[in-house]
C-alpha positions in Angstrom: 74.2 96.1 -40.5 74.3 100.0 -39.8 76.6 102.3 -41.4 78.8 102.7 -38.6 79.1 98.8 -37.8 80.4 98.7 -41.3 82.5 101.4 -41.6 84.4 100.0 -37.9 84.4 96.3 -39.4 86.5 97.5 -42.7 88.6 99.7 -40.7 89.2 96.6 -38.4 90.1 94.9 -41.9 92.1 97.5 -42.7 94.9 97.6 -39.3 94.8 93.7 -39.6 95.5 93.9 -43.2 93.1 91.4 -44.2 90.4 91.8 -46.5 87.9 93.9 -45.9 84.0 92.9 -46.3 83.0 93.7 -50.2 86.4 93.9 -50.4 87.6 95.7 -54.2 90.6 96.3 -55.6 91.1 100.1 -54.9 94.5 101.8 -55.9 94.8 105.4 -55.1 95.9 107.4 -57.5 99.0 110.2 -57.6 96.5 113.2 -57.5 97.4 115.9 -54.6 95.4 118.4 -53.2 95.1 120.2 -49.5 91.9 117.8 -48.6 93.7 115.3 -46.4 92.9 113.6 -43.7 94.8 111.6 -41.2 93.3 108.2 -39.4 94.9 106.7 -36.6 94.3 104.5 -33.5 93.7 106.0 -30.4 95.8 104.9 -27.4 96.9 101.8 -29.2 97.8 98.7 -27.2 100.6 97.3 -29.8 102.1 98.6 -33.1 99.9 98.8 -36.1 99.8 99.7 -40.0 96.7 101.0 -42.0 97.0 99.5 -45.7 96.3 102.1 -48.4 93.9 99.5 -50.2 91.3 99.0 -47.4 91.8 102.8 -46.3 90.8 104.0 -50.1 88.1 101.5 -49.6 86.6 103.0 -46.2 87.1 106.3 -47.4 85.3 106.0 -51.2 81.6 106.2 -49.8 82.4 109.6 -48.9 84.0 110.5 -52.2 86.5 109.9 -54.8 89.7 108.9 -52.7 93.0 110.8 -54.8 95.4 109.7 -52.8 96.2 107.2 -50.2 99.6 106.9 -47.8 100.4 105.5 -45.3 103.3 106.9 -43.0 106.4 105.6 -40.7 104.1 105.5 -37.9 101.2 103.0 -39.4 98.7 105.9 -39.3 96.8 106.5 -42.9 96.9 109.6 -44.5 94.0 110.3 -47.1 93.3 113.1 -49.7 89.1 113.6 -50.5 88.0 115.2 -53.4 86.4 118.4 -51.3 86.4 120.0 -48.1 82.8 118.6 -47.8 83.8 115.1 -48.1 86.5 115.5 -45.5 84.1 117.4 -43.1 82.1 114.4 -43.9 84.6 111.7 -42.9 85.6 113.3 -39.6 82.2 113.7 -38.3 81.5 109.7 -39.3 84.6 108.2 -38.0 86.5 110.4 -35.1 85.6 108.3 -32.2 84.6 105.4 -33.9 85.4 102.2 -31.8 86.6 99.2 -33.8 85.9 96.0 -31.5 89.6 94.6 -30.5 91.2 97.5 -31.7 90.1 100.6 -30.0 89.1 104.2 -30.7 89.7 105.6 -34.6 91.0 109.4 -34.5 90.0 111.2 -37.8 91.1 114.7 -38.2 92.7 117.1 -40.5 96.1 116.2 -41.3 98.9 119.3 -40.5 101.9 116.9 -40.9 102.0 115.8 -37.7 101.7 112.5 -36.2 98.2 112.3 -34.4 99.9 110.1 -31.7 101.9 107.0 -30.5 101.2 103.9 -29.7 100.8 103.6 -25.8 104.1 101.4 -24.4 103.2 99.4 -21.5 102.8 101.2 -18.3 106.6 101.5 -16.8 105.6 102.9 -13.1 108.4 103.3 -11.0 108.6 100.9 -8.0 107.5 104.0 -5.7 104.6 104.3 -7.7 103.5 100.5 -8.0 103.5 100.1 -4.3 101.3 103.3 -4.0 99.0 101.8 -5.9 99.6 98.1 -5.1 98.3 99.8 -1.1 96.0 102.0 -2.5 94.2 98.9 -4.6 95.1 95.9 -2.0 91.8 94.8 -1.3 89.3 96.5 -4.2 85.7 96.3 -3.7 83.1 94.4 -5.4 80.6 96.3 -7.5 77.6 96.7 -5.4 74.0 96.7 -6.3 73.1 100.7 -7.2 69.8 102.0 -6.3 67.2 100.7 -3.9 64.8 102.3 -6.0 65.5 101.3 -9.4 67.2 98.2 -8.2 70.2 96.8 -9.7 70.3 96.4 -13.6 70.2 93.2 -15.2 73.0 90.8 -16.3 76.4 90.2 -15.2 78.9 93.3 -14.6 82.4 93.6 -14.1 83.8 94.3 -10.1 87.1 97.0 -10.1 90.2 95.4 -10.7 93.2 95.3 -9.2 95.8 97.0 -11.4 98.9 96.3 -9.6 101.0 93.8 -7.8 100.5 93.3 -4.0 102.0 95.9 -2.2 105.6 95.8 0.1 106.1 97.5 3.3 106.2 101.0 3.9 103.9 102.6 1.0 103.3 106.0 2.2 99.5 106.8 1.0 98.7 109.6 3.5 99.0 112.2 0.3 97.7 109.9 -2.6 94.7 110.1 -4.5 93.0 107.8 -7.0 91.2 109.4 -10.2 89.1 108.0 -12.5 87.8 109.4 -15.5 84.0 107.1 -16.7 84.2 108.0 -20.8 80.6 107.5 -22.1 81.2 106.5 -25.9 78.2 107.2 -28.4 75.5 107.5 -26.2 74.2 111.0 -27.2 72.4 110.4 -30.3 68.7 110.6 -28.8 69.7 113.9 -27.2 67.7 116.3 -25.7 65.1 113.9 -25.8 66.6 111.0 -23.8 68.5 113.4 -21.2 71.0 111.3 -20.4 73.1 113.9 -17.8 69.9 114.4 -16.1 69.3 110.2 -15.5 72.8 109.9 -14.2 72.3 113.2 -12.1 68.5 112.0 -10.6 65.6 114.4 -9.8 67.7 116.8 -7.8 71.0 115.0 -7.8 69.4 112.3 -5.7 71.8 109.7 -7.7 74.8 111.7 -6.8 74.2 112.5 -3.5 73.4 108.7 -3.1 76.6 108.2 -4.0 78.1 110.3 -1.9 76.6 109.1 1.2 77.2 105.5 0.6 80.9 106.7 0.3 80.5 108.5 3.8 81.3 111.9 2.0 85.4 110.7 1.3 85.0 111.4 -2.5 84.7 113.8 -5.2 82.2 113.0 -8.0 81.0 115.4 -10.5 79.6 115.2 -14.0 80.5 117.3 -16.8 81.2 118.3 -20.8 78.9 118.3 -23.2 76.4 115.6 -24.4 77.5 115.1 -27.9 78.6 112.4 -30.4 80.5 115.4 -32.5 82.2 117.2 -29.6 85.7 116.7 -29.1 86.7 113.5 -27.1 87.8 115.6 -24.2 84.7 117.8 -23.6 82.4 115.1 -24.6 80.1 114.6 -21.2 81.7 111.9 -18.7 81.8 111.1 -14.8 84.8 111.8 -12.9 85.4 110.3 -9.4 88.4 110.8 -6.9 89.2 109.8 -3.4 92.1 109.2 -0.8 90.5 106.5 0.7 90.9 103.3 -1.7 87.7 102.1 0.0 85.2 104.9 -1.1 87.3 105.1 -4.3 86.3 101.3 -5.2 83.1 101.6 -3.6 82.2 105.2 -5.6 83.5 103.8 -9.2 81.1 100.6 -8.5 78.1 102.3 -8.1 79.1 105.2 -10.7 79.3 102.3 -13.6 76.0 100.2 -12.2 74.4 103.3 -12.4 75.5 104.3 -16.0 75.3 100.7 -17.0 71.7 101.2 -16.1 71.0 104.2 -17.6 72.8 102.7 -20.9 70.3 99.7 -20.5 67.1 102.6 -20.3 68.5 104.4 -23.8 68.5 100.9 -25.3 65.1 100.3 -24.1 64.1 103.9 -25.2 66.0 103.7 -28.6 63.7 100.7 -29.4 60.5 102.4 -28.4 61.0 105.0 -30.8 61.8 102.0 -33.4 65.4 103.0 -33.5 68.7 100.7 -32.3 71.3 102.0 -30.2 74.8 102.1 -31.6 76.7 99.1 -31.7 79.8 100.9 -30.5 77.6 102.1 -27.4 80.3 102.0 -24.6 81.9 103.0 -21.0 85.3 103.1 -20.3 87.2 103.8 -17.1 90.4 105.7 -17.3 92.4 105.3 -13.9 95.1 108.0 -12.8 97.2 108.0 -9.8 97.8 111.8 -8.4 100.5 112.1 -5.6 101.2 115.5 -4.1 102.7 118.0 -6.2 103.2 116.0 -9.4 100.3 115.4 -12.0 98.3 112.7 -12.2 100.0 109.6 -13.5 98.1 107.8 -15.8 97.4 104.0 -14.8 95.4 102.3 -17.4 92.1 101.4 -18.7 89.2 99.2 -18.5 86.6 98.8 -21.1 82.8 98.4 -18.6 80.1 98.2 -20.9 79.1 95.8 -23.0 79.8 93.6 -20.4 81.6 90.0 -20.9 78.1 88.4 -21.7 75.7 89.5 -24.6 72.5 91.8 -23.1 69.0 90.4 -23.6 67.0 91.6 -25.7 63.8 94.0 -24.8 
């Protein structure tokens, strides 16, 4: 087991407050100094608590832990024993994804919460029957690329995220969003080139897209292809239509062809006797955008790895 699938299974430990793996008895001790750290759950789907045990433990292979706390708010605060080691423990751990629990947000701590935990969605009826209309009948994931063909194994079709729809939903100025976040997938860069696989030789995989869609969406592809960038301007796929048809048809096609692409790094990881992250992931962020107001957000949907294990190579 890698570094990181260790470091994610005693930080899954450490929310459910069991034990964690090589679990010791680690109390942190009343020492202060301006090193600290603060570890929470991104986006949350229910309330949580870090225990100060498991957190010393997660934290002592970088370090010393002085001091260990954990706040109202269930998020841990931890002091290091140098600006080093909390350098260190950022760049291991921000955007780590603990399976079940979701994304772990490491950053220096100024006294302020990093965030809440996400409350179920409370759209107002106005907006559930926009999107209840806009999702009514949601298209199947088709097969990608005549040329490449479709990638293996099972995927997952577009969901409906809403109930069905009642009369008199006005969708003439709505617009569906989604945001495809590419999780750990840059660690073979420049070499790999993922932005330049989902692009195509002269954005033949886009324009693809586009035509299949009969030109009614947006699609575009940007930030930077980096594990250590921040979250936001980390490299992802945005797509964005008023027609709900292109919208499910675009997002289909968008995740079989990044689900493919995934499948070519794992390939290429192994030829250079390497192993793609365990955390490797795609996850699609859905926002509703209705004129003159800001997009709304709707949810998300975790795409890759799919419901079944992949094969091997």
């Amino acid at each position: 087991m890698d570094k990181n699938a260790q470091l994610a299974q005693r930080l899954q430990a450490a929310v459910k407050g069991e034990p964690s793996p090589e679990h010791a008895s680690a109390a942190a001790s009343n020492g202060f100094s301006h090193n600290r750290i603060r570890i929470a759950l991104w986006d949350a789907e229910a309330p949580y608590s870090f225990t100060e045990e498991d957190l010393a433990q997660v934290f002592s292979c970088f370090g010393a832990v002085e001091r260990v706390e954990v706040d109202f708010n269930g998020e841990g605060i931890v002091t290091l024993p140098s600006l080093a080691a909390l350098e260190d423990a950022i760049k291991e751990l921000n955007g780590l994804v603990v399976p079940a629990l979701g994304h772990i947000v490491v950053e220096v701590d100024n006294g302020n919460p990093i965030g809440k935990v996400k409350e179920p969605a409370r759209l107002s009826d106005e907006v559930q029957n926009l999107v209840a209309a806009l999702r009514e009948v949601p298209a199947a994931s088709p097969a990608f690329d005549p040329i490449r063909g479709p990638p293996p194994g099972p995927l997952q079709a577009p969901a409906p995220i809403a109930p069905p729809p009642r009369p008199g939903a006005d969708l003439s100025k709505s617009k569906l969003l989604a945001k495809m976040e590419l999780i750990d997938c840059f660690g073979l860069e420049p070499a790999f080139g993922i932005a330049g696989r989902l692009l195509g030789e002269k954005n033949t995989n886009m324009l693809h897209i586009l035509k299949e869609c009969n030109h009614q969406i947006d699609i575009g592809i940007k930030g930077k292809a980096s594990n250590t960038a921040e979250r936001r301007e980390r490299l992802h796929l945005t797509v964005s239509s008023t027609s709900p048809q292109a919208y499910d048809k675009a997002v289909g096609l968008v995740e079989d062809l990044t689900v493919s692409v995934f499948r070519d790094f794992i390939e290429f990881a192994a030829q250079r006797g390497s192993q793609a992250p365990p955390t490797l992931g795609l996850m699609r962020h859905e926002y509703l955008e209705t004129e003159g107001n800001q997009p709304q957000y709707l949810g998300h949907t975790v795409i890759f790895p799919p419901p079944d294990p992949i094969p091997p190579y």
